[in-house]
Every structure is written in C-alpha cells, then in structure tokens.
C-alpha positions as CSV (number, residue, x, y, z in Angstrom):
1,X,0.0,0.0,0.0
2,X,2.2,2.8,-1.5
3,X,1.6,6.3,0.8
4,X,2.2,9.8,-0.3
5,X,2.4,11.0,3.7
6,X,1.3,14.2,4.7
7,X,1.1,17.1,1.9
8,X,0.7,20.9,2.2
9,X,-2.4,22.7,1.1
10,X,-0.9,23.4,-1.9
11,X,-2.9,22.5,-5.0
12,X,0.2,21.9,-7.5
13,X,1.3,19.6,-4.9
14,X,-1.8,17.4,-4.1
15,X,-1.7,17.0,-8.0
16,X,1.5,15.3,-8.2
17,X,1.0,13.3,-5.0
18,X,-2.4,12.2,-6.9
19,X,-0.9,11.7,-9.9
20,X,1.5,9.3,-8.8
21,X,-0.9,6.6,-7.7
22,X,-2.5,6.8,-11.6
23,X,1.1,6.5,-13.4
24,X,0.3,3.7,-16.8
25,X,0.6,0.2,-15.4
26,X,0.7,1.2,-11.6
27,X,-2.7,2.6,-11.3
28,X,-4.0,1.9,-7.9
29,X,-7.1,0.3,-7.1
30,X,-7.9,1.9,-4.3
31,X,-7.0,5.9,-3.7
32,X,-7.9,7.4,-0.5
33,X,-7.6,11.3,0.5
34,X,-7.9,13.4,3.5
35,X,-9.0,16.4,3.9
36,X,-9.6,18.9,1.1
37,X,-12.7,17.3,0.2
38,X,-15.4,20.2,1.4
39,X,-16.5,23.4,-0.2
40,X,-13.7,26.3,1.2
41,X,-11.1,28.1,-0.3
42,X,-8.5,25.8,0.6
43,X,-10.7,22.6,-0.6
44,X,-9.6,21.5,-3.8
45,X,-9.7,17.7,-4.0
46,X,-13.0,17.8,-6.0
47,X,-11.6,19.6,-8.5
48,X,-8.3,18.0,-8.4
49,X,-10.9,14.6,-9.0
50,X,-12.3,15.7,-11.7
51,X,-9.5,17.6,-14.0
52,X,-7.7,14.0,-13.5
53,X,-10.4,12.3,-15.3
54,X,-12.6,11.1,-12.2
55,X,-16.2,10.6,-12.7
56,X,-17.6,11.9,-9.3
57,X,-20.5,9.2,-8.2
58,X,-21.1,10.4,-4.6
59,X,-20.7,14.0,-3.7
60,X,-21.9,14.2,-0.1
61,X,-23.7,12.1,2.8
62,X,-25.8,12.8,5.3
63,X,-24.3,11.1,8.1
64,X,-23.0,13.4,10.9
65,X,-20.4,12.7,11.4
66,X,-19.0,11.5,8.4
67,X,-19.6,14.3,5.8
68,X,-18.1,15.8,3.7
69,X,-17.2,13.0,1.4
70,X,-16.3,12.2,-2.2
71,X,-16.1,9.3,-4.0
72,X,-15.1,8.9,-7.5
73,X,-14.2,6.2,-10.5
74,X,-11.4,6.4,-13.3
75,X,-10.7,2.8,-15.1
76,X,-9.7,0.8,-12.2
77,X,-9.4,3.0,-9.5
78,X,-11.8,3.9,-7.3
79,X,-11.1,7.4,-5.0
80,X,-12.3,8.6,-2.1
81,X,-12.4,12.2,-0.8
82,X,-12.5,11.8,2.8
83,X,-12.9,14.8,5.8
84,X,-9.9,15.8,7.3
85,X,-12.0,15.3,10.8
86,X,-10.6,12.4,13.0
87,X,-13.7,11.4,14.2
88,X,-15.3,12.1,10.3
89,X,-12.7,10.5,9.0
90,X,-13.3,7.2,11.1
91,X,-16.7,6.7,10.5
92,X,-16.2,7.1,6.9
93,X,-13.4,4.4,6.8
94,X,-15.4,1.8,8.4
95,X,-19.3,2.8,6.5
96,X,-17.5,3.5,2.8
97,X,-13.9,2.3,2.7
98,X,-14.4,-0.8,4.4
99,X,-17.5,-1.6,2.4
100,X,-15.4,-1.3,-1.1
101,X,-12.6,-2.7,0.1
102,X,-15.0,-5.4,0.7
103,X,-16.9,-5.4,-2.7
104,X,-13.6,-5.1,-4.3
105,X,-11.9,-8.8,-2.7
106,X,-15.3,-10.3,-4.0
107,X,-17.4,-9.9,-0.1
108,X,-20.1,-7.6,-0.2
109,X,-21.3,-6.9,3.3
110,X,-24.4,-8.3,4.4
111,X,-27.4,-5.6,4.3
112,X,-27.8,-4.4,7.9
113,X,-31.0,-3.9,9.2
114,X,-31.8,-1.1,11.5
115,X,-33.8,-2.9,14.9
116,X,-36.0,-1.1,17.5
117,X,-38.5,-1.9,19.8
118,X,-42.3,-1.5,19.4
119,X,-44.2,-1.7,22.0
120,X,-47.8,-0.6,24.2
121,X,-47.4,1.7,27.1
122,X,-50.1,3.5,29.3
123,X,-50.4,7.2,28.4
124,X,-50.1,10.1,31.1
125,X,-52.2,13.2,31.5
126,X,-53.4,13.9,27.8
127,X,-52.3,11.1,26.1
128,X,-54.4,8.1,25.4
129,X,-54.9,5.4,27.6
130,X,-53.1,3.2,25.3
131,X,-50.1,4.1,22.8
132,X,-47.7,2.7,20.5
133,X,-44.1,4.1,20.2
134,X,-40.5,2.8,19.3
135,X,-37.7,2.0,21.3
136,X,-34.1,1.4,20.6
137,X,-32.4,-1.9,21.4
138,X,-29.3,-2.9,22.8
139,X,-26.3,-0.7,21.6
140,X,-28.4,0.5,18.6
141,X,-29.5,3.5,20.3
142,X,-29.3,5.8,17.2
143,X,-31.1,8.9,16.7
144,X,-33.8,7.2,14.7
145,X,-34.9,4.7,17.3
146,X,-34.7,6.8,20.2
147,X,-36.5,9.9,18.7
148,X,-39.7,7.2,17.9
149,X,-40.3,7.0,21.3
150,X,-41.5,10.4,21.4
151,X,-42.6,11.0,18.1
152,X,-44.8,8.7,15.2
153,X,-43.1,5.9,16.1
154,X,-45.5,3.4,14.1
155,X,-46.4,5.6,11.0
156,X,-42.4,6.3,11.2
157,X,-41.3,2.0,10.4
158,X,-41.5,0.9,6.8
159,X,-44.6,-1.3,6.2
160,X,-41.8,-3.8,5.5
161,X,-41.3,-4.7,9.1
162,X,-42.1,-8.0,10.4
163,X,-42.8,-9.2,14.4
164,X,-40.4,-11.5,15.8
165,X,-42.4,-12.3,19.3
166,X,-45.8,-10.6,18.9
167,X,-47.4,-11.0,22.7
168,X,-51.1,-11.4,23.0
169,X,-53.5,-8.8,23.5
170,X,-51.6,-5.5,22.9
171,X,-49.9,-5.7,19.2
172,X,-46.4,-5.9,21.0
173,X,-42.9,-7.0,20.0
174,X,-39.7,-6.3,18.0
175,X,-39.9,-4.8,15.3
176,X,-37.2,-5.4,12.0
177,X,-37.3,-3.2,9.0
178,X,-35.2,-1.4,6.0
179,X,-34.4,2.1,6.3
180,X,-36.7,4.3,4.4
181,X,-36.4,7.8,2.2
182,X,-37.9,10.4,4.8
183,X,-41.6,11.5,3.0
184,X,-43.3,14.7,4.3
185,X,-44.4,14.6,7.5
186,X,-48.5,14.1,7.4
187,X,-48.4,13.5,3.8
188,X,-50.8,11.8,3.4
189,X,-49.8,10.1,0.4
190,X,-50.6,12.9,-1.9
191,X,-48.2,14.0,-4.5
192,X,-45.8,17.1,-3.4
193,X,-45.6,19.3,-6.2
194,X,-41.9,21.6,-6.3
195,X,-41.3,24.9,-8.4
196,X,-37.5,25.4,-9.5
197,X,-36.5,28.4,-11.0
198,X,-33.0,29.3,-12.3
199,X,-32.4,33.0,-12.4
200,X,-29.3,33.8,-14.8
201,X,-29.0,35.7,-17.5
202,X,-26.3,33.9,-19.3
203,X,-28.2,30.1,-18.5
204,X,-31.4,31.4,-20.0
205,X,-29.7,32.6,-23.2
206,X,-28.1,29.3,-23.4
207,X,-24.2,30.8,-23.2
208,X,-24.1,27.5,-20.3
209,X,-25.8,24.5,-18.6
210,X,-27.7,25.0,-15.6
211,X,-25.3,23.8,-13.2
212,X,-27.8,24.4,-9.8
213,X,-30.8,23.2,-10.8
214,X,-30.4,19.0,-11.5
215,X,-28.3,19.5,-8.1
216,X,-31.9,21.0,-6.5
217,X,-33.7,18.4,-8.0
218,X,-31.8,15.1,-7.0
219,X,-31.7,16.6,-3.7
220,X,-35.5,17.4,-3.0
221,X,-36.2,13.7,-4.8
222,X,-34.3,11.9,-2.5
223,X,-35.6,14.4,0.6
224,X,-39.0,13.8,0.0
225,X,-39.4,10.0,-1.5
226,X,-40.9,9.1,-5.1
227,X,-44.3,11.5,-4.8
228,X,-42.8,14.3,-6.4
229,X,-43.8,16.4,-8.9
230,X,-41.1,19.1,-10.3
231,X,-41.9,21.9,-12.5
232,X,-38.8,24.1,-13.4
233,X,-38.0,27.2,-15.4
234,X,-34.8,29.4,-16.1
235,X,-35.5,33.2,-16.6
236,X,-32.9,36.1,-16.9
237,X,-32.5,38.3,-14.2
238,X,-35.3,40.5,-14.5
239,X,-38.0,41.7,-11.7
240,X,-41.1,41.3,-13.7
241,X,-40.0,38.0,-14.9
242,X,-39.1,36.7,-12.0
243,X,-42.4,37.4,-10.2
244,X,-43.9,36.4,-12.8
245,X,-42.8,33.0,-12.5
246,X,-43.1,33.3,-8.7
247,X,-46.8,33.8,-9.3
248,X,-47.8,31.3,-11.9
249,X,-45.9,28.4,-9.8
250,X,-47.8,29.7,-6.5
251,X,-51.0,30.5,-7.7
252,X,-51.6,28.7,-10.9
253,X,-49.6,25.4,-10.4
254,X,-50.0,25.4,-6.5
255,X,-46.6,24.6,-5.6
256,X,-46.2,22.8,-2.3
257,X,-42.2,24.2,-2.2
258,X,-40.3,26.7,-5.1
259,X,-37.3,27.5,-4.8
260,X,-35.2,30.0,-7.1
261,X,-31.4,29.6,-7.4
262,X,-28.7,32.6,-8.2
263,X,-29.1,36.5,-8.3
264,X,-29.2,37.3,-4.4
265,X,-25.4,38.9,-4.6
266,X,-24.9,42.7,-4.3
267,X,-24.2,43.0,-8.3
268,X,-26.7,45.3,-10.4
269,X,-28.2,42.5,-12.1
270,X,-28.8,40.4,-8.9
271,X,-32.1,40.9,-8.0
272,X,-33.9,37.8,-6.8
273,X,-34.4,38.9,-3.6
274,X,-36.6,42.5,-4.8
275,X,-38.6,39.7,-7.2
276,X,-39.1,37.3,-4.3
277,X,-40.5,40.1,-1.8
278,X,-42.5,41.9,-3.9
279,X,-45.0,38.5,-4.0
280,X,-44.7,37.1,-0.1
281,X,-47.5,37.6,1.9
282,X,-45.1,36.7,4.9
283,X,-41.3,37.0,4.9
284,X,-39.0,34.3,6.5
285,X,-35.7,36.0,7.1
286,X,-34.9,32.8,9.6
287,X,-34.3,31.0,6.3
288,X,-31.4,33.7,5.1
289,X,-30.0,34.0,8.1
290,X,-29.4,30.3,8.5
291,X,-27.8,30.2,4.9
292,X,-25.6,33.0,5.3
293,X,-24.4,31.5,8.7
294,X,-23.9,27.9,7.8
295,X,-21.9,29.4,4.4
296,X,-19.7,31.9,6.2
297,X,-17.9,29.4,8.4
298,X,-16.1,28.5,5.0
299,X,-16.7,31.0,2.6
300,X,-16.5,34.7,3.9
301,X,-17.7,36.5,1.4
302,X,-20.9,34.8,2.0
303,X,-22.4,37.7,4.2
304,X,-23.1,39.4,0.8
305,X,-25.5,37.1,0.7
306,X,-29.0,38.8,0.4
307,X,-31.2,34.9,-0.3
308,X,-34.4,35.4,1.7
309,X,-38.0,33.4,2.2
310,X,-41.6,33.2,3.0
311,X,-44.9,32.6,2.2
312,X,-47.8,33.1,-0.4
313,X,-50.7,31.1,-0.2
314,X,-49.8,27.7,0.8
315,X,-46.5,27.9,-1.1
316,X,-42.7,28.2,0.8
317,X,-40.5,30.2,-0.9
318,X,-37.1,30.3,-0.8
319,X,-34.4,31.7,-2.7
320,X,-30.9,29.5,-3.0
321,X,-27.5,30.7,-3.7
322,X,-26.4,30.4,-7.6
323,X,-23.3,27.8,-6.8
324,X,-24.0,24.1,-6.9
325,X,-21.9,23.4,-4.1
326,X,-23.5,26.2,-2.0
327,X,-27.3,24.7,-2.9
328,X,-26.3,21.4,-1.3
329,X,-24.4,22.9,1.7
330,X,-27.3,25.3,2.8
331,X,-30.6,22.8,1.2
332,X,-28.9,20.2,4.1
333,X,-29.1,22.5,7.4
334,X,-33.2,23.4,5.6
335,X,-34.7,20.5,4.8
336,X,-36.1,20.1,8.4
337,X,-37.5,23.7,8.3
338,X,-38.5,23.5,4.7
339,X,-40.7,19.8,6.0
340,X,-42.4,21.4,8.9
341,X,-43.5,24.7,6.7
342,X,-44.9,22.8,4.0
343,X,-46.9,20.7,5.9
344,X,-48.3,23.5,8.4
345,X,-49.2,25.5,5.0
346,X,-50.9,22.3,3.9
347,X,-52.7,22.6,7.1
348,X,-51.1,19.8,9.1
349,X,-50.3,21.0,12.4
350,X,-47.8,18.4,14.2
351,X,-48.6,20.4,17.6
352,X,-45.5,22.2,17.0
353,X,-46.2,26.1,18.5
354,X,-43.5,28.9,18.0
C-alpha cells in the first residue's frame, strides 16, 4: 500500500502526489484522500478529482459525522475524498472504505437492518390510555430509534417490518425493517408538487448549462421520497420575470415548495431577492440568516448574501445561492424547516407552536 504521507495545502502539490498513484501500469485500485474534500477556499480535492479524469459518483452524505465525502471512479481506481476530521474521517473508513474494500476482494457486506422496539405503554395526562411508540435496542440506540419514542413511532417503520415475538393482547414485539427515504411529515400520500427556478441571464440565453438546478432536483427527490412532482423554469434576471414566475408556480400550479437559485449577490443584475419580496404575503428572514451562517464558516464572502424566504398562499419560498456546491451545503441544514412549513401551510399541524 504505496503512501504519499502528509502534503501541504498546496494544489500543485496534491496533483503530483495524486498523480503518482495513476502512473500507466501502476494505477492503484484503491485511492484514499484526507481532507480537502469540502467546499472552502482551501478545498480542492473535488476539483483535483475531476480535472484527473474522475467521474464523481457520490458527492456528499448525510451522516453526521461522516460528511463531507467524495467518491469517484477512473478505469480501475476507485477514490475517495474523505474529511480531514478524526472522528469524520473514522466513520467514513469503516461505512464506505471498508464496504469497497470489501466489494472489491469479492465480499459484499451483508445488508444491515436497523432494529428497534415496538411496544404498548399507558399514556399520562393527555395522552391516550393506550399508545404505540419505538424503542431502541441494545447498543443501537441511534437517533432514529430513540427519537420514535417520542414521536410517530408506528407511521415512522417501513410497512416492510415484520414481528419477531408478537405478545397477545396489545400488538407488541420487535420490530425489524429497511431504512426508508424520509416523505413529508403528514403526507398523506398525496403528490408534493416543487417549483424550481434558475435566475441567470447567461443560462437562460443558453451561453451555459444550468449547473444548480439538477443538483436541487436530486436533492429534493431523495428528501422527500418518489411523490414528487417538479416543475422548473430558467429566466434572466429580470423583476417582472421573475415574479412572474413566482406567481404562476404559486397560484396557478399550486406549488407545495419553489425554490429559485442565483441573483441574491450585491451586483446590479442580482435581483432575486426584490422579485421574491414583492409576492410574499409573509417573509422568513430565519431561512437567510441560516444560509448565510452555515456558508460563512467557510466561505467569507458569504455575508453578501441577500437569499431570503416566506410565504404566499400555501406555497414556501425560498431563494438559494447560484453555486451548486452552496445549494447542497445550505438545502442540508433546511430541509427540516423546509418539511415542517410545508406541511403547516398544507394545514397539518404536528402540535408544533413557535
């Protein structure tokens, strides 16, 4: 296992180190990084990836912690981008590295199953006499399991659970079952319909791809499961346009969730944010404040940010920065904010009070 050792942050040096582990005839099968691999000035192995010929196939996870993380494929070798974090860097190893290393000798890992505990209790005060709710089990006392004890523990568990020791009477015993996508709380099963709107001047005259919209999309599929519906437009960066749009994804197409992407700088054609306002019946500066914190702890120009949100109707809106990278940083620290305000617009209260 050939080692490059420690290198400085210095780009032209990462390259070379890189490069020696692809040399004709030595390629290795197996290239791991640390550090470098997030979104700040100093973080190049991305593009470091990609100008050496990588095809990126995972550009994030959600696991905490664990993120951020790259993982990419040229010919034989496979390369991960792991966090410079210790404890990051650890969990990582053992959920990603180990599992390729794995694959690669020919021994997949066996699917794990997350396990909790379902069970009957007697309520107190308020509650009803008689409730179901999860409970973790043994040393798998992760965030999932323990937060069903409080919350809808039942509705929560795939329908692909089985009992192992169901006890007469109350419907009680343990409870197996595959880990889920997350759906919108109270859904109800209806379809979740999503307005994305690219605002460039240069993407709508076709001078380049939309870089931050597919990102938008493949990351509000995944959030909210396979009853999606996404509409999308790209106009140039022009007020009436723009609230245009705004209005005919609100009020004609009755979008759950739309979300606009680029023009909230300080330049004189960045205007999103005077589009946005102009059609809110009520503004969510929670949502731009959040962004512009989570985005300054790497990038410091980000407190030019001017992204806000709100309402109209039943629709959330929120405008995103322009940057694919940025989109998925700050739509990760949102999505629990964005799930609660679409379902109390859709008139689901979750007995949540602010």
């Amino acid at each position: 296992m050939p080692e490059s050792g420690r290198v400085p942050e210095d780009e032209t040096a990462a390259r070379e180190a890189i490069a020696r582990h692809l040399r004709p005839g030595a390629e290795a099968d197996l290239l791991l990084i640390s550090g470098g691999a997030s979104v700040g000035e100093q973080d190049f192995t991305r593009r470091l990836l990609e100008d050496l010929g990588f095809a990126l196939l995972v550009q994030g996870t959600k696991a905490r912690p664990g993120k951020p993380l790259l993982v990419g494929r040229r010919g034989r070798t496979l390369a991960f981008g792991l966090p410079g974090n210790p404890l990051a860097h650890f969990v990582c190893l053992n959920l990603y590295v180990r599992t390729a290393l794995r694959a690669l000798a020919g021994r997949p890992e066996v699917p794990r199953f997350q396990t909790g505990g379902v069970g009957g209790g007697v309520g107190r005060g308020r509650e009803p006499a008689w409730r179901l709710f999860g409970r973790p089990t043994g040393f798998t006392r992760t965030v999932a399991t323990c937060s069903r004890r409080c919350a809808g523990a039942v509705r929560a568990i795939s329908p692909r659970w089985r009992w192992r020791t169901p006890w007469s009477g109350l419907p009680r015993g343990w409870a197996t079952f595959r880990p889920q996508p997350r759906s919108l709380p109270g859904h109800g099963g209806g379809v979740m319909k999503i307005g994305r709107i690219t605002i460039s001047d240069r993407a709508s005259a076709g001078v380049y791809a939309d870089g931050s919209g597919p990102v938008i999309e493949r990351i509000l599929a995944e959030a909210f499961g396979a009853e999606v519906e996404q509409l999308s437009a790209i106009v140039p960066d022009e007020v009436p346009l723009i609230v245009a749009k705004l209005r005919a994804f609100a009020d004609e197409a009755g979008c759950d969730l739309i979300v606009t992407t680029g023009g909230t700088g300080i330049a004189a054609r960045d205007v999103t944010p005077e589009a946005t306002r102009a059609v809110l019946e009520k503004e969510l500066p929670g949502f731009g404040e959040l962004m512009r914190m989570q985005s300054f702890a790497k990038v410091r120009t980000a407190i030019l940010s001017r992204a806000t949100a709100g309402t109209r109707g039943r629709s959330l809106i929120i405008n995103l920065p322009g940057k694919p990278s940025a989109v998925r940083e700050c739509l990760e620290v949102l999505l629990p904010a964005i799930r609660e305000g679409v379902a109390h617009l859709r008139g689901e209260d979750h007995g949540v009070k602010h």
